[in-house]
PASEGU-227936 format. One record per residue (C-alpha): residue number from 1; residue in three letters; x, y, z. Coordinates in steps of 0.2 Angstrom, whole numbers, m for minus. Each point is the difference from the previous one (the first is absolute). Layout:
! PASEGU-227936
<i=NUM, aa=ala, xx=X, yy=Y, zz=Z>
...
! end
This chain:
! PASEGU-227936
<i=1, aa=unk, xx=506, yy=772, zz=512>
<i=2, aa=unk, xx=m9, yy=1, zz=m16>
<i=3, aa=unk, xx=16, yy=m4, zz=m9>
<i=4, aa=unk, xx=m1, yy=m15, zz=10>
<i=5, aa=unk, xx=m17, yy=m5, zz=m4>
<i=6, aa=unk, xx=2, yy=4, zz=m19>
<i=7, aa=unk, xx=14, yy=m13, zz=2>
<i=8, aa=unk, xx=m11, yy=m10, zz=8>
<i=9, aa=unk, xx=m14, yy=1, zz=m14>
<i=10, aa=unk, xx=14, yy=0, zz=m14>
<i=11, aa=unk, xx=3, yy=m21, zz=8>
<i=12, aa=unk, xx=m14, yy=m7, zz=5>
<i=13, aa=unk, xx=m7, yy=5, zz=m19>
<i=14, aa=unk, xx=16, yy=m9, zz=m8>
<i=15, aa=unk, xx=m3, yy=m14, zz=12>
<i=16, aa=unk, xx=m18, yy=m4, zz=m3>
<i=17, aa=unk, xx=m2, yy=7, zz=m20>
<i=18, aa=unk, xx=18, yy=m13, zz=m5>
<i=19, aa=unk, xx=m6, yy=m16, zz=m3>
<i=20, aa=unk, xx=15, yy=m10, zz=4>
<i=21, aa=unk, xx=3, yy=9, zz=16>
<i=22, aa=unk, xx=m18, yy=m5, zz=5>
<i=23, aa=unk, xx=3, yy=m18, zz=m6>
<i=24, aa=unk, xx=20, yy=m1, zz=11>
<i=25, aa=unk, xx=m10, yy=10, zz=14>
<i=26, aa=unk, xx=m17, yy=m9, zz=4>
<i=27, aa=unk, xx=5, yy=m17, zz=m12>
<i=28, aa=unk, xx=11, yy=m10, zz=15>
<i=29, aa=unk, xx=m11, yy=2, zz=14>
<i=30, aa=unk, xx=m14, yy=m7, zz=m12>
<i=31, aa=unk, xx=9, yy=m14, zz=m4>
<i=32, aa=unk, xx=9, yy=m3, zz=18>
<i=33, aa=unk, xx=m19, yy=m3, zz=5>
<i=34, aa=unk, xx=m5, yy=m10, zz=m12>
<i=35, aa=unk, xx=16, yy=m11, zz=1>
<i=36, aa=unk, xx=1, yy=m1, zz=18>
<i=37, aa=unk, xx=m19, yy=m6, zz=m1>
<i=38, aa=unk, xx=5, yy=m15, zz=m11>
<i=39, aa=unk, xx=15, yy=m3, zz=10>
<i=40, aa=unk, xx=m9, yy=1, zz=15>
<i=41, aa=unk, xx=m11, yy=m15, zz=m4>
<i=42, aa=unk, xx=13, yy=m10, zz=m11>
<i=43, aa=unk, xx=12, yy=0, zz=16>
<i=44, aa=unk, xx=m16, yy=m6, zz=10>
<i=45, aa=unk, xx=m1, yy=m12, zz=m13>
<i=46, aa=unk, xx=20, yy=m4, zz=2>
<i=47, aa=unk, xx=m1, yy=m2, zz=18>
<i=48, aa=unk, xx=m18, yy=m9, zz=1>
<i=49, aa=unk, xx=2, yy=m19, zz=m6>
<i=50, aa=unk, xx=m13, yy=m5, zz=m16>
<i=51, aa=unk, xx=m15, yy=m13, zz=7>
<i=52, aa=unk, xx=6, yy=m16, zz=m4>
<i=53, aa=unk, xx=m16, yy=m10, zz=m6>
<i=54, aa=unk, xx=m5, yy=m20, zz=m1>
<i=55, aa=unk, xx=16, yy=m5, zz=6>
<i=56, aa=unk, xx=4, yy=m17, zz=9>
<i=57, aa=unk, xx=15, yy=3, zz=12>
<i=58, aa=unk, xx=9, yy=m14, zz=2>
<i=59, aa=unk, xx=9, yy=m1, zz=16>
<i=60, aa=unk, xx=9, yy=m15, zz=7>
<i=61, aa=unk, xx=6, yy=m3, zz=21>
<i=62, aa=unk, xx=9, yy=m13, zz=9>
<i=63, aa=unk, xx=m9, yy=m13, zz=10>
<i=64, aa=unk, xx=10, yy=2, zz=15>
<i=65, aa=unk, xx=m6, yy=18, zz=6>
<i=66, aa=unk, xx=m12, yy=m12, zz=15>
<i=67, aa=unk, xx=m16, yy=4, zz=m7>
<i=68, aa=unk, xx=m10, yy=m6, zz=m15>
<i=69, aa=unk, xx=m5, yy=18, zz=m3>
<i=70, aa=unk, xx=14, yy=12, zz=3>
<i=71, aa=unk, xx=m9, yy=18, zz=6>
<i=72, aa=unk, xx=10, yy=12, zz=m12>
<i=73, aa=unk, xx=m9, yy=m12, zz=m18>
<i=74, aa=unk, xx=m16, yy=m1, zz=10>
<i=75, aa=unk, xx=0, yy=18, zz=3>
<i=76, aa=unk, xx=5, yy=3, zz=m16>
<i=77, aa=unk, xx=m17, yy=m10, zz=m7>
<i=78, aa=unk, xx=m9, yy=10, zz=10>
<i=79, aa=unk, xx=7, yy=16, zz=m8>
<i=80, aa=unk, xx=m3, yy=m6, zz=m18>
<i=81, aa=unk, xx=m21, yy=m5, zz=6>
<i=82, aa=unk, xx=m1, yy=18, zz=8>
<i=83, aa=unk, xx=9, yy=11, zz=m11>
<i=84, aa=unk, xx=m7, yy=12, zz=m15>
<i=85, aa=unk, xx=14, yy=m1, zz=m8>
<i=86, aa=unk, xx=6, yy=m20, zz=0>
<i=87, aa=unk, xx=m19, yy=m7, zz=3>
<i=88, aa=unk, xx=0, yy=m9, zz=m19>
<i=89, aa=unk, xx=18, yy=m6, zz=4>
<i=90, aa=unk, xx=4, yy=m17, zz=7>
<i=91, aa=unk, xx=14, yy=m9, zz=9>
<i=92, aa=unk, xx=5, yy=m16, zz=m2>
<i=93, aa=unk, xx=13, yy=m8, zz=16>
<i=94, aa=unk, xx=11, yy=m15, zz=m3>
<i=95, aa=unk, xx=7, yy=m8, zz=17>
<i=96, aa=unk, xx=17, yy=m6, zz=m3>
<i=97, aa=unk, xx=13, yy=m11, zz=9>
<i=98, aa=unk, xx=15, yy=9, zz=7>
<i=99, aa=unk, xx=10, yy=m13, zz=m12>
<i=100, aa=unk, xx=m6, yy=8, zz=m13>
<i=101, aa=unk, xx=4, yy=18, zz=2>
<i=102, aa=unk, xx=12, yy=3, zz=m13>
<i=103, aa=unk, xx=m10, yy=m8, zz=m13>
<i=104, aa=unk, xx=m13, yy=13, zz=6>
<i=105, aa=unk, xx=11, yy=13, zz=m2>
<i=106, aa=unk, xx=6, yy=m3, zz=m19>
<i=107, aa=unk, xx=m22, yy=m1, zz=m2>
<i=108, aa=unk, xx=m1, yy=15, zz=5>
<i=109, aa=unk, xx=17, yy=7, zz=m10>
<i=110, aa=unk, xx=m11, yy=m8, zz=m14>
<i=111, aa=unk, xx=m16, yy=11, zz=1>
<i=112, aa=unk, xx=m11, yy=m20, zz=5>
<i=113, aa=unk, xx=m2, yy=7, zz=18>
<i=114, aa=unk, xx=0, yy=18, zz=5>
<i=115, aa=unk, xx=2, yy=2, zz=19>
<i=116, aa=unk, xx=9, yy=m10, zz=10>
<i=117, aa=unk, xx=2, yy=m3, zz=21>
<i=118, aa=unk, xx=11, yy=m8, zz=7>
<i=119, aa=unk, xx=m3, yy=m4, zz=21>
<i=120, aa=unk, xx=13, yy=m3, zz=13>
<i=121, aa=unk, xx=m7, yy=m16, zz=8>
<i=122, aa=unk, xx=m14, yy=1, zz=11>
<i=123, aa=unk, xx=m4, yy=20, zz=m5>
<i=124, aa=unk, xx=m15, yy=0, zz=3>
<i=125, aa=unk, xx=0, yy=m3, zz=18>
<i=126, aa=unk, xx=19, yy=6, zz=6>
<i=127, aa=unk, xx=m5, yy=17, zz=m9>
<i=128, aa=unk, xx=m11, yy=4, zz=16>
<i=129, aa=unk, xx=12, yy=m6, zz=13>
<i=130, aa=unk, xx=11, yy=14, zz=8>
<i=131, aa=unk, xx=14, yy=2, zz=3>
<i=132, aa=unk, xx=7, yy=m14, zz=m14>
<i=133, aa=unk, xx=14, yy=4, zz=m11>
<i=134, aa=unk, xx=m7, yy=11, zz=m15>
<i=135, aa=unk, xx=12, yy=m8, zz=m11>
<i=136, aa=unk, xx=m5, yy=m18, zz=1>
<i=137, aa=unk, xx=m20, yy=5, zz=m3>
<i=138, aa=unk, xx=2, yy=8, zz=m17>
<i=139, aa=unk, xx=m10, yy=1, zz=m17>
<i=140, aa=unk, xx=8, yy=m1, zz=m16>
<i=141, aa=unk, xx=m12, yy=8, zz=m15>
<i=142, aa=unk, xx=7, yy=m2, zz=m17>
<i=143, aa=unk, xx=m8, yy=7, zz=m17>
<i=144, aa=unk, xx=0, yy=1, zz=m18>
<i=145, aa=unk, xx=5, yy=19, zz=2>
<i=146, aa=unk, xx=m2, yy=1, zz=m19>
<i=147, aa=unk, xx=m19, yy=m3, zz=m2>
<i=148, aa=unk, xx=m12, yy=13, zz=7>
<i=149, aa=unk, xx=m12, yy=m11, zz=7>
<i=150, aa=unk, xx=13, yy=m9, zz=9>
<i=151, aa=unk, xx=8, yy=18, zz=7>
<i=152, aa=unk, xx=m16, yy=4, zz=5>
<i=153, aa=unk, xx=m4, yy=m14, zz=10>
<i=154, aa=unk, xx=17, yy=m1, zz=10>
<i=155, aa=unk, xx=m2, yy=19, zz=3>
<i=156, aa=unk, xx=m18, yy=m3, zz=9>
<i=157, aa=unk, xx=5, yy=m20, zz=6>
<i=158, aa=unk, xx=18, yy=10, zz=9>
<i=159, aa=unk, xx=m12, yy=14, zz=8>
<i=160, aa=unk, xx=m13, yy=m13, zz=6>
<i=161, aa=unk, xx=15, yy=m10, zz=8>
<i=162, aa=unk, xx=6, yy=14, zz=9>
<i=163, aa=unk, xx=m18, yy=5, zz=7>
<i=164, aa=unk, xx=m4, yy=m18, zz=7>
<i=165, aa=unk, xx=16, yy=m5, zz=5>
<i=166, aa=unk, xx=12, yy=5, zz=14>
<i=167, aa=unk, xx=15, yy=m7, zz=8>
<i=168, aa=unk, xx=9, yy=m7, zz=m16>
<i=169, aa=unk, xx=9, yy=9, zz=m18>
<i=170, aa=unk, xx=m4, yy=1, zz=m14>
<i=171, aa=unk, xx=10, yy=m3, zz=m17>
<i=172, aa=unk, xx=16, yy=m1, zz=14>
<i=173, aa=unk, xx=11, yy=m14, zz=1>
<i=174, aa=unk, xx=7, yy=m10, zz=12>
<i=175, aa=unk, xx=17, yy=11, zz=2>
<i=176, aa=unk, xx=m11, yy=14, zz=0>
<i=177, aa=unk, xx=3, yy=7, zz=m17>
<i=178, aa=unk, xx=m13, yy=4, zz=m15>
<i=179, aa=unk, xx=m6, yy=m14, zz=m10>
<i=180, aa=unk, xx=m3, yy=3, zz=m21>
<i=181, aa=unk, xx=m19, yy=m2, zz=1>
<i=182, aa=unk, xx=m2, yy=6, zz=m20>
<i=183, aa=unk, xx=5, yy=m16, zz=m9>
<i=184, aa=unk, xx=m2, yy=7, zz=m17>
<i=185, aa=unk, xx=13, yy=5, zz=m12>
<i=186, aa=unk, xx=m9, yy=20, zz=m1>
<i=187, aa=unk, xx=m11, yy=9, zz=14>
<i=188, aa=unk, xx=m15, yy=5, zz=m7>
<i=189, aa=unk, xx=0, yy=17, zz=11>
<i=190, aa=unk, xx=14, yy=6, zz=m4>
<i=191, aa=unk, xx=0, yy=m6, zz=m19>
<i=192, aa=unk, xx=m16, yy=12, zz=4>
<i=193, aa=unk, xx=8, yy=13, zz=8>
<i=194, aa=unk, xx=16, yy=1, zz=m13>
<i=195, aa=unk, xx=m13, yy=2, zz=m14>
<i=196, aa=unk, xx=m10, yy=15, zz=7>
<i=197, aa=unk, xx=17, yy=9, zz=6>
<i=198, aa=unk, xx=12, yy=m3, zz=m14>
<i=199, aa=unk, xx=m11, yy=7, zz=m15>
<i=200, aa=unk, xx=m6, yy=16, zz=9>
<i=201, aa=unk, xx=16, yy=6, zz=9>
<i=202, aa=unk, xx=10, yy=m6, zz=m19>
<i=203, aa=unk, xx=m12, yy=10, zz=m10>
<i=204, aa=unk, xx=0, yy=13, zz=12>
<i=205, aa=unk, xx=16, yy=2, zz=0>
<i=206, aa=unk, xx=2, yy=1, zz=m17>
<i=207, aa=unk, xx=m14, yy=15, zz=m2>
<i=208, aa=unk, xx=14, yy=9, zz=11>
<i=209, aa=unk, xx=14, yy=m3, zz=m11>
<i=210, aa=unk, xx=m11, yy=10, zz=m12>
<i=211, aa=unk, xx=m3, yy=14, zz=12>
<i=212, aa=unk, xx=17, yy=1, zz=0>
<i=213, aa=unk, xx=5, yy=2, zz=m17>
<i=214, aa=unk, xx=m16, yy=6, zz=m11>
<i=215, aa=unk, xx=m6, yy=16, zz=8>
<i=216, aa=unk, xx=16, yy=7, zz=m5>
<i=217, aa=unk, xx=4, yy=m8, zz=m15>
<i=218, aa=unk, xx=m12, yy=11, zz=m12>
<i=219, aa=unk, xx=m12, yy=13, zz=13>
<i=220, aa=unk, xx=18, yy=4, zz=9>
<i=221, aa=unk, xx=9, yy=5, zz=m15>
<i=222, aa=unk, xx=m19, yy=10, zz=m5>
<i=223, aa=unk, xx=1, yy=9, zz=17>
<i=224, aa=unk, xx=19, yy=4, zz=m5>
<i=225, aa=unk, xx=m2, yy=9, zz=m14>
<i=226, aa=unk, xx=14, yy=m13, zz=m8>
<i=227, aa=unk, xx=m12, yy=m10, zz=m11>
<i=228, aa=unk, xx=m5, yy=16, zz=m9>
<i=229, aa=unk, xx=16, yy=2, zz=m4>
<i=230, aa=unk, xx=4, yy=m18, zz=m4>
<i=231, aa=unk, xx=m17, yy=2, zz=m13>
<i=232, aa=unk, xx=9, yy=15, zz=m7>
<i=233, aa=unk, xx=13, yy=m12, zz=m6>
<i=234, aa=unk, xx=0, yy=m6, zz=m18>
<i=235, aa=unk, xx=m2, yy=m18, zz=7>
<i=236, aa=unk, xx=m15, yy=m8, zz=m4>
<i=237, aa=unk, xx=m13, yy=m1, zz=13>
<i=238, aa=unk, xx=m3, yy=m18, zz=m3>
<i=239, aa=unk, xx=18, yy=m2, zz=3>
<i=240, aa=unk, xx=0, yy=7, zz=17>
<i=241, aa=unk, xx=m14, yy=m9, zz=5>
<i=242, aa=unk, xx=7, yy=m15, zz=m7>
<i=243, aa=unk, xx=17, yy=4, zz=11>
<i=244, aa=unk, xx=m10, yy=4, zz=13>
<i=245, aa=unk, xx=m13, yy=m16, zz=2>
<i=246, aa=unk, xx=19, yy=m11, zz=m4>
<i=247, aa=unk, xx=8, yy=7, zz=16>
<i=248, aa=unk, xx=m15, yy=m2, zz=10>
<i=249, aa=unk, xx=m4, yy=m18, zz=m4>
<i=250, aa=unk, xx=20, yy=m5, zz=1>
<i=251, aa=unk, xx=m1, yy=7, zz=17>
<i=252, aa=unk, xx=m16, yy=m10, zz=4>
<i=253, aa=unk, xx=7, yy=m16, zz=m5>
<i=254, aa=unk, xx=15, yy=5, zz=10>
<i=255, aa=unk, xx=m10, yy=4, zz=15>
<i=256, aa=unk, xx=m12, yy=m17, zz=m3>
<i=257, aa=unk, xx=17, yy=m8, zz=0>
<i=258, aa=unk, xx=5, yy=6, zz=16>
<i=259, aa=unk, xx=m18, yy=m2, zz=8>
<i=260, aa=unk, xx=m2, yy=m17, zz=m4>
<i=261, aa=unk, xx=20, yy=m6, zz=5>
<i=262, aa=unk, xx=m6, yy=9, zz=18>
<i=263, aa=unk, xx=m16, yy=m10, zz=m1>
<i=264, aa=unk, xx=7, yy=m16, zz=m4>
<i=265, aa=unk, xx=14, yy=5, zz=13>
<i=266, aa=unk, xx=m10, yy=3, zz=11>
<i=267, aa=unk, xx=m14, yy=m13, zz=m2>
<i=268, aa=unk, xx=9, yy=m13, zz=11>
<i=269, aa=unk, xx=1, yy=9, zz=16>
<i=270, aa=unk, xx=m19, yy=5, zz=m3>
<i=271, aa=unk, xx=m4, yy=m18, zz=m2>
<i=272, aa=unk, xx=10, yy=m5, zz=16>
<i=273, aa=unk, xx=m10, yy=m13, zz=9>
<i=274, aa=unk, xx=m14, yy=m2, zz=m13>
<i=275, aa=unk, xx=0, yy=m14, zz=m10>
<i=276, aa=unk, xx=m3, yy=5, zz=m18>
<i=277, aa=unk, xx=6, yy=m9, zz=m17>
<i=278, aa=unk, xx=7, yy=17, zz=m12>
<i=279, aa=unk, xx=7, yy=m9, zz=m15>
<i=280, aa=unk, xx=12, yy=6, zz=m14>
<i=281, aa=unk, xx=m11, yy=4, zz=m11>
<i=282, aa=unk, xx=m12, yy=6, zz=11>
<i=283, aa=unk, xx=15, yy=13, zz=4>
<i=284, aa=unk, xx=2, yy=4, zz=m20>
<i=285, aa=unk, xx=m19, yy=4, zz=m3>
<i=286, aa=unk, xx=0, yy=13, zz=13>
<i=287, aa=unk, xx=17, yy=8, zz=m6>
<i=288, aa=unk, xx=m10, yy=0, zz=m17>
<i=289, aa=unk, xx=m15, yy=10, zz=11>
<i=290, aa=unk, xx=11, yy=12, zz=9>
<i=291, aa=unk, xx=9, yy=6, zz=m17>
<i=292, aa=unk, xx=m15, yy=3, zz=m10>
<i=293, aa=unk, xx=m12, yy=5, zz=12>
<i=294, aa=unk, xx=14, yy=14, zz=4>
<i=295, aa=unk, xx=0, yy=5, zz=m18>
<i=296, aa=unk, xx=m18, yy=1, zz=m1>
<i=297, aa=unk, xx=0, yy=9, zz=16>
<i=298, aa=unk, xx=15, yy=14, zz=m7>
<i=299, aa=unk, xx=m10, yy=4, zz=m17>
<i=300, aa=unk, xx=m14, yy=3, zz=10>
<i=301, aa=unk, xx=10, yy=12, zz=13>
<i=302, aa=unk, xx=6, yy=7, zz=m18>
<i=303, aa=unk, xx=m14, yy=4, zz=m6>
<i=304, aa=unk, xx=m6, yy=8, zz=17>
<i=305, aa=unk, xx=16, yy=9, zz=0>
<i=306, aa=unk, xx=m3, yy=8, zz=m18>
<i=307, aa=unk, xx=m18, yy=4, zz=5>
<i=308, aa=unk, xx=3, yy=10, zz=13>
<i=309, aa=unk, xx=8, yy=16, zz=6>
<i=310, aa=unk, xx=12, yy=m2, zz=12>
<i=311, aa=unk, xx=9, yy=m16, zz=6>
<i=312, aa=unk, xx=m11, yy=4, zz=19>
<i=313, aa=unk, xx=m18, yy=m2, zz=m10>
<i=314, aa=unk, xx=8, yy=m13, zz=m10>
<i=315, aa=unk, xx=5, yy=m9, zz=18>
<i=316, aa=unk, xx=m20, yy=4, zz=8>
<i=317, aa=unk, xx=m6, yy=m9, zz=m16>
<i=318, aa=unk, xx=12, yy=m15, zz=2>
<i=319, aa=unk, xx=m4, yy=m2, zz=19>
<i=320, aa=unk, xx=m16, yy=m9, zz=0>
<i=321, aa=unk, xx=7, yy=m13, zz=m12>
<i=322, aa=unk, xx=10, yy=m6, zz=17>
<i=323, aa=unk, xx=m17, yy=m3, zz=8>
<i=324, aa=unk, xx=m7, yy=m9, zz=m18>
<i=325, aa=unk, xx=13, yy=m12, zz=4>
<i=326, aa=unk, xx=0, yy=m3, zz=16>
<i=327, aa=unk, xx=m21, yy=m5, zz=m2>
<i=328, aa=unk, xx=7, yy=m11, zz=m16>
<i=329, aa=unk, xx=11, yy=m7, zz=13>
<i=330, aa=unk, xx=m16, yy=m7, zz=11>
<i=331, aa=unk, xx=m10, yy=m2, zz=m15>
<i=332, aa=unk, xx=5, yy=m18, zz=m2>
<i=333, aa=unk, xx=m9, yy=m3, zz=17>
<i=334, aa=unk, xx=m17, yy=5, zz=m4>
<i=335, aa=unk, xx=1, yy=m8, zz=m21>
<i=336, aa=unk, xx=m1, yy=m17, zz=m9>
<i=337, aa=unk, xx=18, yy=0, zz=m6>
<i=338, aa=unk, xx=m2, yy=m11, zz=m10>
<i=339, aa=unk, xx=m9, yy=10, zz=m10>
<i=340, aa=unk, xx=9, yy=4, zz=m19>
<i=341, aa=unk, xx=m7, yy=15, zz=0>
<i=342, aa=unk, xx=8, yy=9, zz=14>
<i=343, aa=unk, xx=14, yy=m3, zz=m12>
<i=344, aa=unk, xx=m5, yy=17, zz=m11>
<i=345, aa=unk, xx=m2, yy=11, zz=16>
<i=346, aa=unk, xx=17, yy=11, zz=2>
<i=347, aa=unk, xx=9, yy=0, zz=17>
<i=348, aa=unk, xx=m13, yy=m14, zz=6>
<i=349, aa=unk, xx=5, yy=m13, zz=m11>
<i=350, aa=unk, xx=19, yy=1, zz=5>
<i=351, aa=unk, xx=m6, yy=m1, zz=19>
<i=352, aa=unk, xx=m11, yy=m15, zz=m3>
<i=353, aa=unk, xx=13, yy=m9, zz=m12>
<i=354, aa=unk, xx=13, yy=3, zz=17>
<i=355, aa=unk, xx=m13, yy=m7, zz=11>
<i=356, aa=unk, xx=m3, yy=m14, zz=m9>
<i=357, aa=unk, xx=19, yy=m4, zz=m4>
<i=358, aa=unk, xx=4, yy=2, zz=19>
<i=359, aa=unk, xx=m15, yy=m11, zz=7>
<i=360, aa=unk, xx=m1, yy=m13, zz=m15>
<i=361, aa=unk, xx=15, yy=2, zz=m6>
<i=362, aa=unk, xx=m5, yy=m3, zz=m18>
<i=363, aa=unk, xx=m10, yy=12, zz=m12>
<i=364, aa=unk, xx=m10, yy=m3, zz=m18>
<i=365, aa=unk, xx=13, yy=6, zz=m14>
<i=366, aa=unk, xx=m16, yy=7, zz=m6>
<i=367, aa=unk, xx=m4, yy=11, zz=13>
<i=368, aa=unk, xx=20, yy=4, zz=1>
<i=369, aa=unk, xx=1, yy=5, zz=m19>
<i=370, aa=unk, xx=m16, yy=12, zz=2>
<i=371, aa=unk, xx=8, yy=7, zz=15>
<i=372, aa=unk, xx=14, yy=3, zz=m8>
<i=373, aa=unk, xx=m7, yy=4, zz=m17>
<i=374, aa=unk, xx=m12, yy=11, zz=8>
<i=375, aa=unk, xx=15, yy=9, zz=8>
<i=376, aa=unk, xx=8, yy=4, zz=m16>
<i=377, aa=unk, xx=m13, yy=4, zz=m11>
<i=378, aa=unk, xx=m6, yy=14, zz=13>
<i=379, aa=unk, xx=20, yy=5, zz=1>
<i=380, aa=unk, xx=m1, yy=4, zz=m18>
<i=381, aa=unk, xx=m16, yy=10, zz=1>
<i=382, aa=unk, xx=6, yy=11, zz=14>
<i=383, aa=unk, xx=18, yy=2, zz=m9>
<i=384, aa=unk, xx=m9, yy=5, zz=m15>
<i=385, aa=unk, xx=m13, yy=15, zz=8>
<i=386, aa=unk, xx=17, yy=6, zz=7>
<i=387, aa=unk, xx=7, yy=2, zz=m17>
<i=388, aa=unk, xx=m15, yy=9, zz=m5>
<i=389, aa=unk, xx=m1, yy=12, zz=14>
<i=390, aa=unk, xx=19, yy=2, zz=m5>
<i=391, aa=unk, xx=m9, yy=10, zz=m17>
<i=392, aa=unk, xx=m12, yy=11, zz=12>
<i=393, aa=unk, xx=3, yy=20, zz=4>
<i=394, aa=unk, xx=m14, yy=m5, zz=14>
<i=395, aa=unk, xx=8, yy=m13, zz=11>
<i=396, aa=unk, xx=20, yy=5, zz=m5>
<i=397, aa=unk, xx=1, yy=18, zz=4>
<i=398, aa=unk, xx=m4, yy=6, zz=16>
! end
């Protein structure tokens, strides 16, 4: 039993006098609260729309609905007069013929008018008779789904509809299937959507590729005993941390290769039913990301890898980075992206570039060449402390 408790003495005094085993022990479950902290109230962020301030909606309705004063815009008045949130905006209505729906309908395509509803004839009072045909009292509600205001106020317009009416459908046609109700060419929401998954699973993912192959790559061979004897060898050290950083970055761009041909493969069946506009060389910008982020990302897991003992510290020191990037994911939520200098903040300025690729489709060539400058320049840096280390007893030999 005193054996036991020797023993016991002997590890806790290694574990709490090492630095690094302090730093891999107690490190993580620092950052994991910090992160989930942030994430916490980005994703609030994500899920809870922005205010929309002094805006006029502008909604239009046919004149054939039987009153002069359809219930569902005269409800939704009375929500813009009461709420917190909409009391500054306004709405405009525009009563138009049953003639001229379709010209109504490319206004709205257009951005001119934002909401549009369309009555079956006589709504307003076969809506409250039972009994009748649900299909013959219906209500058509089209939007300009790539506008915010415009999304915002079909969402709020479609739940009012639904509270005030009964007996009828909604957005249902005539041969009881779905109508398009988003006119627009993209869908604002899942444009949104796209550019708050895309950049945080792709980055994510890409921090595993280097959990994968870095941990191993310098600490592994340290823990082996093999990279002592490799030292040994009258090859130059810079040599072999030359070999060394070569393979690692030609199996980085290997991997980026493959991880962006899955996200581009993959990108169509993730967009399935959401309107969004991803051009050409929209697609070729965020190969240019993925490959050079991935390279930044493997020097720095090099580096890690060359400054610790064995390839499971080296992994406990590379873990929180998973969490950095999926906070640098949600980042874009809570920031002015159009910022430039978000452009010289590693990790961050690859996600907001993606977001704004994705929900704009377009980005400054400024803020892409610091991105990308920014990228490289820190690659160089990190390559070169690992060459360093390569000439240090301290970090080399276990």
């Amino acid at each position: 039993m005193r054996n036991a408790l020797t023993i016991f003495k002997k590890e806790m005094r290694r574990f709490f006098t090492d630095r690094r085993m302090l730093l891999a022990l107690f490190l993580p479950g620092i950052l994991i609260f910090v992160l989930y902290s942030v994430m916490g109230k980005l994703i609030n962020t994500a899920i809870t729309e922005d205010h929309i301030e002094n805006t006029t909606y502008r909604l239009a309705y046919t004149d054939n609905s039987g009153s002069d004063n359809p219930i569902a815009l005269a409800s939704y008045q009375a929500y813009l007069s009461s709420s917190d949130e909409e009391k500054i905006n306004k709405a405009e209505f525009f009563a138009v013929p049953v003639s001229s729906i379709e010209e109504t309908k490319t206004k709205v395509k257009s951005g001119e008018i934002d909401v549009f509803l369309v009555f079956s004839d006589n709504f307003e009072n076969k809506v409250h008779v039972q009994g009748e045909n649900p299909l013959n009292t219906y209500l058509y509600i089209y939007y300009n789904g790539s506008a915010k205001g415009a999304t915002h106020a079909y969402s709020t317009i479609l739940t009012i509809s639904n509270t005030v009416y009964k007996n009828y459908v909604i957005n249902i046609d005539q041969k009881g299937l779905p109508i398009v109700a988003n006119l627009a060419d993209t869908d604002y929401n899942g444009s949104r959507l796209l550019s708050i998954l895309i950049p945080m699973l792709t980055v994510s993912i890409l921090f595993s590729s280097v959990m994968a192959i870095c941990p191993d790559a310098i600490a592994g061979e340290k823990e082996r005993g093999t990279l002592s004897s490799l030292l040994l060898t009258p090859v130059k050290r810079g040599e072999i941390a030359l070999g060394k950083i070569s393979a690692l970055t030609l199996t980085a761009i290997l991997s980026g290769a493959v991880t962006f041909g899955g996200l581009m493969g993959g990108l169509p069946s993730l967009m399935e039913g959401i309107k969004v506009n991803v051009y050409p060389s929209s697609i070729a910008l965020m190969g240019l990301l993925v490959v050079t982020s991935l390279i930044l990302l493997v020097s720095l897991g090099t580096l890690i890898s060359a400054l610790a003992k064995t390839s499971k510290e080296c992994t406990g020191w590379l873990a929180p980075f998973v969490g950095v990037a999926m906070a640098a994911g949600l980042l874009p939520l809570a920031i002015n992206v159009n910022s430039i200098g978000w452009a010289f903040v590693p990790i961050l300025n690859v996600t907001v570039a993606m977001n704004v690729l994705l929900s704009s489709g377009s980005i400054s060539f400024l803020f892409m060449g610091i991105t990308i400058g920014v990228n490289l320049i820190l690659t160089s840096l990190f390559i070169l402390c690992v060459a360093r280390l390569f000439h240090s007893e301290r970090f080399m030999v276990k």
